[in-house]
Structures are given as C-alpha cells and as structure tokens.
N, CA and C atoms as an extended XYZ file, in Angstrom:
396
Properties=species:S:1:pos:R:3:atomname:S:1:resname:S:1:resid:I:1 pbc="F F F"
N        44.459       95.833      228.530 N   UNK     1
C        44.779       95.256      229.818 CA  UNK     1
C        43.516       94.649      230.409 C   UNK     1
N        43.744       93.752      230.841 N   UNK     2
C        42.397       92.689      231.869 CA  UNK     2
C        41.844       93.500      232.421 C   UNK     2
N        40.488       93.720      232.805 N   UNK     3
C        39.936       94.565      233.904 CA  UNK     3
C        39.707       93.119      234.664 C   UNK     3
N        40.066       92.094      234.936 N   UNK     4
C        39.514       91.107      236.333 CA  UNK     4
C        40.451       89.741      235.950 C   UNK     4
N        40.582       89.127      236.982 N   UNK     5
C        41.046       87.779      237.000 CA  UNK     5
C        42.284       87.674      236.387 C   UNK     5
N        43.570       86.982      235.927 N   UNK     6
C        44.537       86.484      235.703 CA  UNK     6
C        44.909       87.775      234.988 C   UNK     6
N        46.472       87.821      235.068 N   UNK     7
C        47.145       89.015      234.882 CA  UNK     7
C        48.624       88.461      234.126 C   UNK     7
N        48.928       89.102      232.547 N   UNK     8
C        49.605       88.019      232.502 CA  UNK     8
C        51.228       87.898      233.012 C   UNK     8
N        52.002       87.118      232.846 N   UNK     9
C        52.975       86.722      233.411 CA  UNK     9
C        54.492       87.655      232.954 C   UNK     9
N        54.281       88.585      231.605 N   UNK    10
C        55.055       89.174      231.610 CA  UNK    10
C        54.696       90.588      231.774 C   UNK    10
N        53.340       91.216      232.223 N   UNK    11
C        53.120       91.855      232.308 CA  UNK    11
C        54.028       93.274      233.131 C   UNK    11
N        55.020       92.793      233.957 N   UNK    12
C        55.685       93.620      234.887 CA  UNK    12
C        57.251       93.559      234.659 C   UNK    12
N        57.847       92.916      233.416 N   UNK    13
C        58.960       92.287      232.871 CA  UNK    13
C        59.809       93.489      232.854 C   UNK    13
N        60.837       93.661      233.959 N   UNK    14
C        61.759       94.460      233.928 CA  UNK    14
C        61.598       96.048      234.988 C   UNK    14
N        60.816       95.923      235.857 N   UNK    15
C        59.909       96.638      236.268 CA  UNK    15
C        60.953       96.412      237.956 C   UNK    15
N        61.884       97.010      238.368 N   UNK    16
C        62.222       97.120      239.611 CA  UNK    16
C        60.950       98.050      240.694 C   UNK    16
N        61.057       96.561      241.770 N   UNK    17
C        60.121       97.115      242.265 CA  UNK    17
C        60.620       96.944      244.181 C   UNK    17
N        60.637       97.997      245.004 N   UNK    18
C        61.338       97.597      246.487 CA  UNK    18
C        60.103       97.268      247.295 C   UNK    18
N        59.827       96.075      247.813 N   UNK    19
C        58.865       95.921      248.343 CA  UNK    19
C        59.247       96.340      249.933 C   UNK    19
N        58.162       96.718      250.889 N   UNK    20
C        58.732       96.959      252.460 CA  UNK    20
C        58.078       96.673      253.093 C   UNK    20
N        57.552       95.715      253.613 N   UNK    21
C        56.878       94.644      254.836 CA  UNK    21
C        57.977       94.047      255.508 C   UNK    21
N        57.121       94.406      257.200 N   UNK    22
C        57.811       94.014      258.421 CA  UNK    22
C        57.243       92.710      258.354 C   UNK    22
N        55.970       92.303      258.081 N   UNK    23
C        55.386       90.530      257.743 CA  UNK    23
C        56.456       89.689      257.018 C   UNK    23
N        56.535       88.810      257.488 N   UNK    24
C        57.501       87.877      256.351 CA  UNK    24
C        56.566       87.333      255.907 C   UNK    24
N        55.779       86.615      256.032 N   UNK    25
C        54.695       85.919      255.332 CA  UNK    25
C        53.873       87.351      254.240 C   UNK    25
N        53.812       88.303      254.532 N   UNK    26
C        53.037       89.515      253.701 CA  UNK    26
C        53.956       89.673      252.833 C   UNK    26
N        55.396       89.930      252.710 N   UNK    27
C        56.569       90.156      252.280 CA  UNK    27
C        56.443       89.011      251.374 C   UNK    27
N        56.360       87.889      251.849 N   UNK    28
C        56.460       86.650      250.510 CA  UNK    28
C        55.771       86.590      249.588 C   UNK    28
N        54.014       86.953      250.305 N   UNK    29
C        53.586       87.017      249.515 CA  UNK    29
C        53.622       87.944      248.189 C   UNK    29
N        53.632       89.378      248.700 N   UNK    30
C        53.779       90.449      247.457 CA  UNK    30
C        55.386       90.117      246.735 C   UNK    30
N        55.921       89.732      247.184 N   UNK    31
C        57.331       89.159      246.144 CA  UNK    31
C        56.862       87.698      245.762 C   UNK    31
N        56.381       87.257      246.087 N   UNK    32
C        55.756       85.795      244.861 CA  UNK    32
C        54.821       86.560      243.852 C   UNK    32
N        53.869       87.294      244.020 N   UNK    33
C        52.830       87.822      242.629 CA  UNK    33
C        53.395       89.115      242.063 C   UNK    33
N        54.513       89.718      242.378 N   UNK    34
C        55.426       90.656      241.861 CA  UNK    34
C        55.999       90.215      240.900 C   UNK    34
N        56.432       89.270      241.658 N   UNK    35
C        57.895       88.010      240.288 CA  UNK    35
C        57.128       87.495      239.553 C   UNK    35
N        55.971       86.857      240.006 N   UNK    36
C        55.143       85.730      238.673 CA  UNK    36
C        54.706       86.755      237.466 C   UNK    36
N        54.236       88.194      237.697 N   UNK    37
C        54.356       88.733      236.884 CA  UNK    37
C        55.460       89.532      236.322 C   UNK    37
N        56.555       89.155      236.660 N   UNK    38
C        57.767       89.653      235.730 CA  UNK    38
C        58.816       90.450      236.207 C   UNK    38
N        58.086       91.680      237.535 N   UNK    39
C        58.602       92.620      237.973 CA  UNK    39
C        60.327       91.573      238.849 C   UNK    39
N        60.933       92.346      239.220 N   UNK    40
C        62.418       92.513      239.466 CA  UNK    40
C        62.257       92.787      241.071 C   UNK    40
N        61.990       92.279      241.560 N   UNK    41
C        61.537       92.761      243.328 CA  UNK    41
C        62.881       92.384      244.659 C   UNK    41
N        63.045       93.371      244.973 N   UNK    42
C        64.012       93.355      245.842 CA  UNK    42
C        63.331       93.781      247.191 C   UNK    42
N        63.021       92.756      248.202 N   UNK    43
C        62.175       92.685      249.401 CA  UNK    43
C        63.471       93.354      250.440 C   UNK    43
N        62.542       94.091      251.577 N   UNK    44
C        63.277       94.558      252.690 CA  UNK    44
C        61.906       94.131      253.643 C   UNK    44
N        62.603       94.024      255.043 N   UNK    45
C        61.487       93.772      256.449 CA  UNK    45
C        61.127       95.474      257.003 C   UNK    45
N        61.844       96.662      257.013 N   UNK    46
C        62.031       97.865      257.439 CA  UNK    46
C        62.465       99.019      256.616 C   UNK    46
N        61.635      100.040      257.132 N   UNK    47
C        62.248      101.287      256.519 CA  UNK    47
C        63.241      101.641      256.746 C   UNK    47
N        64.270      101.585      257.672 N   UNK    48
C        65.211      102.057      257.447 CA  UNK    48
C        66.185      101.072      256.233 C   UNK    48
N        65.758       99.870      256.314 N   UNK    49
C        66.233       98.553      255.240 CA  UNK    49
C        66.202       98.952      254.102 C   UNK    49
N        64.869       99.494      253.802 N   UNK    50
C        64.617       99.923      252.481 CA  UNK    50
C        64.990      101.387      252.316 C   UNK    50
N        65.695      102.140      252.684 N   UNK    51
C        66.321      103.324      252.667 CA  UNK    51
C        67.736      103.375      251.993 C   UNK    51
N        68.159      101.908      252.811 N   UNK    52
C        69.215      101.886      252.394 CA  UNK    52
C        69.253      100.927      250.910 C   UNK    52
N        68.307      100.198      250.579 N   UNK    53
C        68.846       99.817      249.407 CA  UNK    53
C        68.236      100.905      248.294 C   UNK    53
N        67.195      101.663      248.764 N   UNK    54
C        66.944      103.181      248.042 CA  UNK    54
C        68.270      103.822      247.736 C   UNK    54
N        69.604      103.795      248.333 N   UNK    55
C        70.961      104.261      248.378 CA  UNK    55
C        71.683      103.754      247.041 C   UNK    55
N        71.199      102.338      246.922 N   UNK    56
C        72.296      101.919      246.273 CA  UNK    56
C        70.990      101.635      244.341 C   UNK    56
N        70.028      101.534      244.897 N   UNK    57
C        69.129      101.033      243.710 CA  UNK    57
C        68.101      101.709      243.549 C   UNK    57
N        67.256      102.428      242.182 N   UNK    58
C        66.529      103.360      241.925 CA  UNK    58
C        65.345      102.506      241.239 C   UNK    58
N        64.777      102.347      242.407 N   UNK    59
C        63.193      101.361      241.662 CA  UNK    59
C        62.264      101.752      241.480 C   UNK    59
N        61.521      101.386      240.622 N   UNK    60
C        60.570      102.513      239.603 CA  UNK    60
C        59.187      102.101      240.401 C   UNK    60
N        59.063      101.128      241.281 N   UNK    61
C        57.728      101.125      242.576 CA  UNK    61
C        57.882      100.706      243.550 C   UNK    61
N        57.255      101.625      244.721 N   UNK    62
C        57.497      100.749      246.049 CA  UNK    62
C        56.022      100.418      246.292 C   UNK    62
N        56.255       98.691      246.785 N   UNK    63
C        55.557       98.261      247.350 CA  UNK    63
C        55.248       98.513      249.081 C   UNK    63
N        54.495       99.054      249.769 N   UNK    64
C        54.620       99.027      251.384 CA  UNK    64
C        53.625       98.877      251.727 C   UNK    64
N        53.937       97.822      252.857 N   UNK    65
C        53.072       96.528      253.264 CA  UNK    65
C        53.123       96.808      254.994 C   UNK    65
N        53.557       98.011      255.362 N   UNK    66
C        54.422       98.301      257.089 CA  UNK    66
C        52.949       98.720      257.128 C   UNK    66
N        52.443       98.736      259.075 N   UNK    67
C        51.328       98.757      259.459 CA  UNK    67
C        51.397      101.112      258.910 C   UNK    67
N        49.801      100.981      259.397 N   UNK    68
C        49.478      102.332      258.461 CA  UNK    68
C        50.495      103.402      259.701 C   UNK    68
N        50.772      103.466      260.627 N   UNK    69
C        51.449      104.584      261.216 CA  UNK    69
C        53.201      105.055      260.887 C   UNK    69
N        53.674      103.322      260.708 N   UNK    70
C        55.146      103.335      259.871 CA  UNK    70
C        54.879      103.567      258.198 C   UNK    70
N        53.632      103.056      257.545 N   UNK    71
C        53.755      103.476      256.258 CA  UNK    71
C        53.793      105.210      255.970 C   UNK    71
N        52.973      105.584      256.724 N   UNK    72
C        52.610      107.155      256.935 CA  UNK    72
C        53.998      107.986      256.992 C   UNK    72
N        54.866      107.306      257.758 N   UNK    73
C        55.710      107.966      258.389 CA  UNK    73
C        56.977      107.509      257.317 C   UNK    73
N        57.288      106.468      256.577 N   UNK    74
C        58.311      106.128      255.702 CA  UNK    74
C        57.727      107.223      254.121 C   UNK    74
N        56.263      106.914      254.081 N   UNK    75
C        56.312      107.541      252.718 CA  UNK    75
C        56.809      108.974      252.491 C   UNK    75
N        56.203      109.795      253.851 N   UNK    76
C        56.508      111.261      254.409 CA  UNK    76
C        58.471      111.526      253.704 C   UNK    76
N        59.235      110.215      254.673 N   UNK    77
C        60.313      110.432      254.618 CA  UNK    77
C        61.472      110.241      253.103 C   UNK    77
N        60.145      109.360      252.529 N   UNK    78
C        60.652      109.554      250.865 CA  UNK    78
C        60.229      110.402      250.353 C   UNK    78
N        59.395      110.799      250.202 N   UNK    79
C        58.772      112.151      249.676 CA  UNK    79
C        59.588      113.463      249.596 C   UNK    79
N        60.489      113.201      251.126 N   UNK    80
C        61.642      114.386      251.216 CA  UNK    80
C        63.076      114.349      250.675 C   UNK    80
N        62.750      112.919      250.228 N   UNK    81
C        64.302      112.648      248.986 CA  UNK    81
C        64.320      113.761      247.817 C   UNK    81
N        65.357      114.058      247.081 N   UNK    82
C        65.669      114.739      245.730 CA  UNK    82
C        65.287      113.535      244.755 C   UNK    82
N        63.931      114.007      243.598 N   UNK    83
C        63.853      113.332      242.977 CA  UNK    83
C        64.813      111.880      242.755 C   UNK    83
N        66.369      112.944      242.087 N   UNK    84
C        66.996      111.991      241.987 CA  UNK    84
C        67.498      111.044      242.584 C   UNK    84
N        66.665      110.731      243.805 N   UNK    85
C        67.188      110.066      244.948 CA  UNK    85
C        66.293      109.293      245.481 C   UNK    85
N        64.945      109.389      244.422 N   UNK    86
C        63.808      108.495      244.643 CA  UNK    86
C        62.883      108.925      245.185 C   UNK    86
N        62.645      110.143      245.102 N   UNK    87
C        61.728      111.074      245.766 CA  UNK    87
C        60.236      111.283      245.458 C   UNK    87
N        60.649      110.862      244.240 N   UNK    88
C        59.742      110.706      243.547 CA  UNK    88
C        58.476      109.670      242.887 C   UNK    88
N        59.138      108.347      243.183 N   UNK    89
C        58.850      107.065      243.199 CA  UNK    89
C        57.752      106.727      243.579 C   UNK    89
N        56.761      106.599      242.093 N   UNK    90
C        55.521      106.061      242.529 CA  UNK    90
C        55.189      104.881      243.624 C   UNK    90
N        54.650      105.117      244.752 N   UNK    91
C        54.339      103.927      245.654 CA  UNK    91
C        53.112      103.939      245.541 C   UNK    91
N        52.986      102.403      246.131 N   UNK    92
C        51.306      101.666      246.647 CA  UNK    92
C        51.377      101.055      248.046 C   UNK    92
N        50.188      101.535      248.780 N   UNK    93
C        50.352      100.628      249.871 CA  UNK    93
C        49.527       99.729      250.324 C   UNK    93
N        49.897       98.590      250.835 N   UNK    94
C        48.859       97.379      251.105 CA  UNK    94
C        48.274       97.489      252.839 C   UNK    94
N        47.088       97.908      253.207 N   UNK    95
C        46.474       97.892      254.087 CA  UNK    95
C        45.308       96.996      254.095 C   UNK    95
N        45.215       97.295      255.638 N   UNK    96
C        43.565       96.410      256.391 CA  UNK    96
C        42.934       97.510      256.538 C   UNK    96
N        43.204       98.609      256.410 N   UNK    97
C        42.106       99.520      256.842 CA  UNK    97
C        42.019      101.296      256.331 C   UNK    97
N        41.292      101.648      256.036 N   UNK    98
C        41.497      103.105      255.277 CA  UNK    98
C        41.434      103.351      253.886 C   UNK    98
N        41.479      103.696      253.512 N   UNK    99
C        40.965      104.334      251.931 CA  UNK    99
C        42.033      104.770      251.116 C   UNK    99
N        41.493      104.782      249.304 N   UNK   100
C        42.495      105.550      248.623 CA  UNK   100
C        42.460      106.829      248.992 C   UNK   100
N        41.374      107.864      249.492 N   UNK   101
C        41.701      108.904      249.706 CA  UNK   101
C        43.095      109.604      250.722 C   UNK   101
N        42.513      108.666      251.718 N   UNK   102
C        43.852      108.479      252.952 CA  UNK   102
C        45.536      108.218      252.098 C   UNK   102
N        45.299      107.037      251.364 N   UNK   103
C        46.338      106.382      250.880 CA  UNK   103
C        46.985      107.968      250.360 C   UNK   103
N        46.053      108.242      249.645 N   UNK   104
C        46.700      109.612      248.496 CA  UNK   104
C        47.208      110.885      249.044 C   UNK   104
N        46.434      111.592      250.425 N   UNK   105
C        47.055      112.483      251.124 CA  UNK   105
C        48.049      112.011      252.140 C   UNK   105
N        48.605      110.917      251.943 N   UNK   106
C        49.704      110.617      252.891 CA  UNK   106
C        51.140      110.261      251.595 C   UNK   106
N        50.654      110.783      250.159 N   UNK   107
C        51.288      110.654      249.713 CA  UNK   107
C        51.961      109.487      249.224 C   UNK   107
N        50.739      108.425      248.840 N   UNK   108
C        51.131      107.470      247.918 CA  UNK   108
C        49.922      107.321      246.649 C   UNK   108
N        50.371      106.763      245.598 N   UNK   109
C        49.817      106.947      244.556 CA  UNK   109
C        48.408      106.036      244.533 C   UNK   109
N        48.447      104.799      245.318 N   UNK   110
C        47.744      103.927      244.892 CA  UNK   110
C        47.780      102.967      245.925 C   UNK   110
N        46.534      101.909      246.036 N   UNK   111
C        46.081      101.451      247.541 CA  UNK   111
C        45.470      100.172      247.373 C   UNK   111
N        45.905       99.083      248.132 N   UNK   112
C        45.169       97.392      247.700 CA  UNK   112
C        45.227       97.505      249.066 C   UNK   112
N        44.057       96.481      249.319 N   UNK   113
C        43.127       96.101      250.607 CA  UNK   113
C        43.731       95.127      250.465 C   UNK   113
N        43.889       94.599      252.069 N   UNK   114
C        44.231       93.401      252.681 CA  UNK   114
C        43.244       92.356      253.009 C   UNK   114
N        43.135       91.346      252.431 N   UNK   115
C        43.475       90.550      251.698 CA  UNK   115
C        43.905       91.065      250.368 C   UNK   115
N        45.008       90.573      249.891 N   UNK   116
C        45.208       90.835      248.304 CA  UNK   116
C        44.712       90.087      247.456 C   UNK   116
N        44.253       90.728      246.401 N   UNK   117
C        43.751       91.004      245.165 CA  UNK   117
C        45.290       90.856      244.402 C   UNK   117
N        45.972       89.446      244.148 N   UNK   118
C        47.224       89.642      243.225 CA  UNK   118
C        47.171       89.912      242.184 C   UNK   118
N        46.116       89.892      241.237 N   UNK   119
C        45.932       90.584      239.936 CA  UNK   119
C        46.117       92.123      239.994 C   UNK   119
N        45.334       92.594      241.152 N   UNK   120
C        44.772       93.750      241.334 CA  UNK   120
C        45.688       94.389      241.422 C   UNK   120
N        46.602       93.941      242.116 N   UNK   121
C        47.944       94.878      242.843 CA  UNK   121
C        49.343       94.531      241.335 C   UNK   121
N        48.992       93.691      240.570 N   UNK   122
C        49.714       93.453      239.315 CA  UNK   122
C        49.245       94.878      238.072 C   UNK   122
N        47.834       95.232      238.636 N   UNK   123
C        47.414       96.065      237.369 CA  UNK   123
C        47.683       97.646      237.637 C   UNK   123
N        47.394       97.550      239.215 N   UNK   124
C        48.198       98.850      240.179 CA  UNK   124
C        49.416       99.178      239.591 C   UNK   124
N        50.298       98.258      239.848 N   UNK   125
C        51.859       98.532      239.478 CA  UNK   125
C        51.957       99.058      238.462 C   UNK   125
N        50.921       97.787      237.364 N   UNK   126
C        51.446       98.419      235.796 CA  UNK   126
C        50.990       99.912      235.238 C   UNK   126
N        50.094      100.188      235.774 N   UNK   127
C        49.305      101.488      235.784 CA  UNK   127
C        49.942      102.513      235.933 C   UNK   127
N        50.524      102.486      237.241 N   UNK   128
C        51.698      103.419      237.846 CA  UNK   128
C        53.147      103.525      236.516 C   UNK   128
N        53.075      102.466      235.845 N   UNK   129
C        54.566      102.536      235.468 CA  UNK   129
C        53.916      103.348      233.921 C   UNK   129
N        52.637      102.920      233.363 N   UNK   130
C        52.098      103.480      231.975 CA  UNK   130
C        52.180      105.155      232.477 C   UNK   130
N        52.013      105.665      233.353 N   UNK   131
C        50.972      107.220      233.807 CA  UNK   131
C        53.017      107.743      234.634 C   UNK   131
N        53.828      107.453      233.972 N   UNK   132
C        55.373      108.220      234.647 CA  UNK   132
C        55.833      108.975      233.835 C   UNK   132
C-alpha cells in the first residue's frame, strides 16, 4: 500500500461506507474521494439520519464529519448498539481540532485533520477494513 500521494482507484471497491456530515460541502467532499476510490458511500446530513439508515444497512465504516460535541455524542450512541446492529463498526472522524488520542477514547478507531488529506483518509478506511 502507498505510504503518500495518490491512492488507487479501486482501492475501497465494495467497501460500504455511511458517511455523517451536517456540512454539505464537507459531506461532498468525503463522498467524492470515498467513491473515486471505489468505496459504496451512502451520505446522511445527521445522526439521527444516519441511525436510521444504520436500521436498514450494515456498513463496514463510518465516516463522521459532525462538529466534535455531536461526533462525541453519536459515536457514544453507536457504541451502545448490539454488535449486530452496528455496534461495532469501525469509525473515523474528520476534525479541526484534537487528537487521535481524543479521537480513540471517545471511541472511534481512527482520525483525519481538517483540511483533508484524501489519500490519507482513503488509506484510513482501507486499514480499518484489513485489521476486522
């Protein structure tokens, strides 16, 4: 796998992934470099949005892009799902501010700084899906 720069295009091929940004412009973006690399991305604006298509569809990463007090508070509330209910579901979250350490005791796996790094957050994903 690349350690820098271009990431390739099927790299994420088949890879359901629920992205959750209240940004529409943040939202486009992580579903444009999701898809170019392959992944299957089904965008929501809200957690409760993305709860509910958590109901109907079992995606193997969440993307969350919600400012850090709603991410805190959505990951908490997946975390308390039954595995089989997505409880389990490796996430990453995209912030302006705070650390992987933070990222990790709030109970997500993995952490891209705002501005994105679209490779970066392409090698995140795939990482997450090699280490399940």
């Amino acid at each position: 796998m690349p350690g820098a720069g271009f990431f390739s295009i099927d790299s994420l091929r088949g890879v359901l992934v629920l992205v959750v940004d209240g940004d529409p412009r943040g939202r486009g973006a992580l579903v444009d470099v999701l898809t170019y690399c392959g992944a299957l991305v089904t965008p929501t604006a809200s957690a409760e949005e993305a709860f509910g298509v958590m109901r109907r569809i079992k995606p193997d990463v969440l993307v969350v892009g919600l400012a850090d007090d709603e991410s805190g508070t959505f990951i908490r509330r997946v975390r308390c799902l039954k595995p089989e209910d997505g409880g389990v579901v490796p996430a990453v979250v995209v912030a302006r501010g705070g650390d992987d350490d933070l990222a990790r005791s709030r109970g997500f796996q993995g952490y891209v700084r705002a501005p994105l790094d679209p490779w970066g957050l392409c090698r995140l994903v795939s990482n997450l899906m090699t280490v399940r």
